[in-house]
C-alpha positions in Angstrom: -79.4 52.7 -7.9 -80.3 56.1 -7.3 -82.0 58.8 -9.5 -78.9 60.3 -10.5 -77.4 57.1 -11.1 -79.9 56.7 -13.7 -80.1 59.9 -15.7 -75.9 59.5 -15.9 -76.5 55.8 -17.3 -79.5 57.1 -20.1 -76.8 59.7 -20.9 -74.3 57.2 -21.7 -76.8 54.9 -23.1 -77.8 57.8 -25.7 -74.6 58.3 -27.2 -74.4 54.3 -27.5 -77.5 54.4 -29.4 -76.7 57.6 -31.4 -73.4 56.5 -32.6 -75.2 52.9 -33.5 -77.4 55.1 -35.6 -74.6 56.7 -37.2 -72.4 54.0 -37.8 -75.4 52.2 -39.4 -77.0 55.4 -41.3 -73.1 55.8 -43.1 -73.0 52.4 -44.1 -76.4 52.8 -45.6 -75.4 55.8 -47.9 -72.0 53.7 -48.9 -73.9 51.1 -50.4 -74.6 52.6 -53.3 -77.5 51.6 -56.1 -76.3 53.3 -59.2 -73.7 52.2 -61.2 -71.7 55.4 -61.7 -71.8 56.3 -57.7 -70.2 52.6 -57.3 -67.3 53.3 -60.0 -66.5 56.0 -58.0 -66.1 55.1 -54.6 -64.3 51.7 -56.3 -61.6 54.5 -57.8 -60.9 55.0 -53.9 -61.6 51.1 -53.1 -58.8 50.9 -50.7 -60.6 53.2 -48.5 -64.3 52.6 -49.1 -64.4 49.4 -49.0 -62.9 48.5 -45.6 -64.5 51.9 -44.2 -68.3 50.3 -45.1 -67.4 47.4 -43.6 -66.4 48.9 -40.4 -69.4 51.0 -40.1 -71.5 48.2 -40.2 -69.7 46.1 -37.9 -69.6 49.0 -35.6 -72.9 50.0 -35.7 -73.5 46.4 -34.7 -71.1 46.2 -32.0 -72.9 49.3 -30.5 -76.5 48.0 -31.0 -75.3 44.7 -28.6 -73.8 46.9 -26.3 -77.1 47.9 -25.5 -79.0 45.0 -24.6 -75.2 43.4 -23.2 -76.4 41.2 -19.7 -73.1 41.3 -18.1 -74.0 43.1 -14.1 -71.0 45.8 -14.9 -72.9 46.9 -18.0 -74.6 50.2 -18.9 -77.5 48.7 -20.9 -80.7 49.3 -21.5 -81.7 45.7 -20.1 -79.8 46.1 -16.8 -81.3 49.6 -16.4 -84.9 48.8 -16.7 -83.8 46.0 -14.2 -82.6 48.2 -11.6 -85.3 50.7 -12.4 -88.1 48.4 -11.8 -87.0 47.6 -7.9 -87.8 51.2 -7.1 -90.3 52.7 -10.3 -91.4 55.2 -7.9 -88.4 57.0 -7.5 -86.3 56.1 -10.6 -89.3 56.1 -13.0 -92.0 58.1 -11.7 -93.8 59.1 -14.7 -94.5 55.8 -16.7 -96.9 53.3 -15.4 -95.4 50.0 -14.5 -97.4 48.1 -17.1 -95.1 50.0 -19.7 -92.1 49.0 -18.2 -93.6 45.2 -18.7 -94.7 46.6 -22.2 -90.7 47.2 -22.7 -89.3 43.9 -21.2 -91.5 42.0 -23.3 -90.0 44.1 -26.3 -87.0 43.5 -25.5 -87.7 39.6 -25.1 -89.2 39.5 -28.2 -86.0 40.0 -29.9 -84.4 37.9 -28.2 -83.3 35.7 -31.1 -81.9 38.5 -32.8 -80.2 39.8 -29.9 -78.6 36.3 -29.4 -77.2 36.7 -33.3 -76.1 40.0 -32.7 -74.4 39.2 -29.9 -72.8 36.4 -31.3 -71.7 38.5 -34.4 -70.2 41.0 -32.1 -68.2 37.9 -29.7 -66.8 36.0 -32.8 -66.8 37.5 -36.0 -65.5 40.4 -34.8 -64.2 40.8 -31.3 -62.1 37.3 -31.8 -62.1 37.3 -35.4 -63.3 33.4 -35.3 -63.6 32.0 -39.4 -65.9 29.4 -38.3 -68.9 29.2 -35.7 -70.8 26.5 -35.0 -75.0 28.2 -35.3 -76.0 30.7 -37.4 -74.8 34.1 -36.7 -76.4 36.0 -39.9 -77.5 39.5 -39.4 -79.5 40.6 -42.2 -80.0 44.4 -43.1 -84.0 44.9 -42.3 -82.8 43.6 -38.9 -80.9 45.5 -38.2 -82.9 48.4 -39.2 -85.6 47.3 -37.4 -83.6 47.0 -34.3 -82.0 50.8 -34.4 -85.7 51.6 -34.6 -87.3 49.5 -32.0 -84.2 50.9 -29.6 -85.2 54.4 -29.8 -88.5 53.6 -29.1 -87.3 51.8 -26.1 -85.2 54.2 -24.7 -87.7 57.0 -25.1 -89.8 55.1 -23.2 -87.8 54.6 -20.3 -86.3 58.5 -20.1 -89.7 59.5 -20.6 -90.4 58.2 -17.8 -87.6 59.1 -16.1 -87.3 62.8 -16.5 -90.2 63.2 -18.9 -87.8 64.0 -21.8 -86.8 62.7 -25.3 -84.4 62.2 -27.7 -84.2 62.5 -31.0 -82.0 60.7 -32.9 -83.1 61.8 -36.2 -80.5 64.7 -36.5 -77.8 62.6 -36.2 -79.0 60.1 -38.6 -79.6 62.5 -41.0 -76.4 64.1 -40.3 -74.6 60.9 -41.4 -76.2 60.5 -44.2 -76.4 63.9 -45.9 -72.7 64.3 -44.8 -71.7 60.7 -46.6 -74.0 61.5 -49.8 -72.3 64.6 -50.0 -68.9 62.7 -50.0 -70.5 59.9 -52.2 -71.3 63.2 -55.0 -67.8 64.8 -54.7 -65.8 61.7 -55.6 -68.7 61.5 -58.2 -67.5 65.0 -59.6 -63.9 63.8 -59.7 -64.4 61.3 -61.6 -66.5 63.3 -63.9 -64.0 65.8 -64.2 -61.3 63.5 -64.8 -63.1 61.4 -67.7 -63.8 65.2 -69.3 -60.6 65.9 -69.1 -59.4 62.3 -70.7 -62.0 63.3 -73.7 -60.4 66.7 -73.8 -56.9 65.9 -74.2 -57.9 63.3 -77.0 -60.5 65.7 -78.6 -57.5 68.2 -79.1 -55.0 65.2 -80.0 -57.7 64.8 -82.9 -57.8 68.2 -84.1 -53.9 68.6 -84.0 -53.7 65.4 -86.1 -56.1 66.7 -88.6 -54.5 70.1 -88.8 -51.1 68.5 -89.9 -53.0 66.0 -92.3 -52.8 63.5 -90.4 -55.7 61.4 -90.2 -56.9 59.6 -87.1 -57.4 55.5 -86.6 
């Protein structure tokens, strides 16, 4: 692999990760705590609730795609592969013990990985009802995941080209963008309920003016 090779497959690997961070930052802001947030978006249920669903499955579809084994793969686990044959030209300003710091990460979560990756194959790709281990992905993992990612991938385009991402505009893109969303359907429904009580306060005061009295 050369050196170009490997700044074209961080590029692609960052939009993988920012639109895991995305997905998963949306479906964070859909899941509502309070009550009257949760009437709202169940107004629009037809929409919101398949639309929550997909962000998370996406989100974790994109998070596997990262760490995906298969040799035709742009993944962070193939790249630091490739890039530790040649660290001296690919990676030539992080010392090799980091690079061992980041396969061990990655190994680490290999469990998860294995779930995610499972999730991805049959509950989603082929749809299968019934699998034989246990494919639950819970939330912190997830979370923890997206985190431990960024970390990862800093690492290795630190070392690369010396640079960074951050990822924290596009998270917080998502999420202000959805909460805003989550507040105008809030403000419909507020406006429609005041405009229920309206039309029955002046029903009431019609009544009354023609003498007759209300139930």
């Amino acid at each position: 692999m050369t050196y170009e090779e490997v700044t074209d497959q961080l590029n692609d690997l960052r939009v993988i990760i920012g639109d895991a961070i995305a997905f998963f930052s949306v479906w964070q802001e859909l899941m509502v705590p309070d009550e009257q947030s949760a009437r709202a978006l169940n107004r629009y249920r037809g929409l919101f609730v398949p639309a929550r669903a997909a962000m998370l499955r996406m989100a974790i579809m994109q998070v596997a795609k990262v760490f995906d084994r298969h040799h035709k793969a742009v993944s962070l686990r193939n790249l630091l592969k490739a890039v530790k044959s040649d660290p001296e030209t690919l990676v030539p300003f992080v010392p090799s013990e980091e690079l061992d710091q980041i396969e061990k990460q990655m190994d680490s979560n290999e469990g998860l990985l294995n779930r995610v990756k499972a999730f991805r194959d049959q509950r989603i790709a082929h749809h299968d009802a019934v699998a034989s281990n246990d494919m639950s992905v819970r939330f912190g993992e997830v979370r923890r995941l997206t985190e431990e990612v960024q970390s990862m991938y800093n690492a290795l385009r630190r070392g690369h080209d010396r640079n960074i991402t951050s990822f924290d505009g596009m998270a917080n893109d998502a999420k202000n963008h959805t909460a805003a969303v989550v507040q105008i359907m809030r403000e419909e429904m507020e406006r429609g309920l005041q405009a229920i009580k309206e039309a029955e306060r002046r029903v009431e005061e019609e009544m009354k003016a023609s003498g007759v009295m209300p139930i």
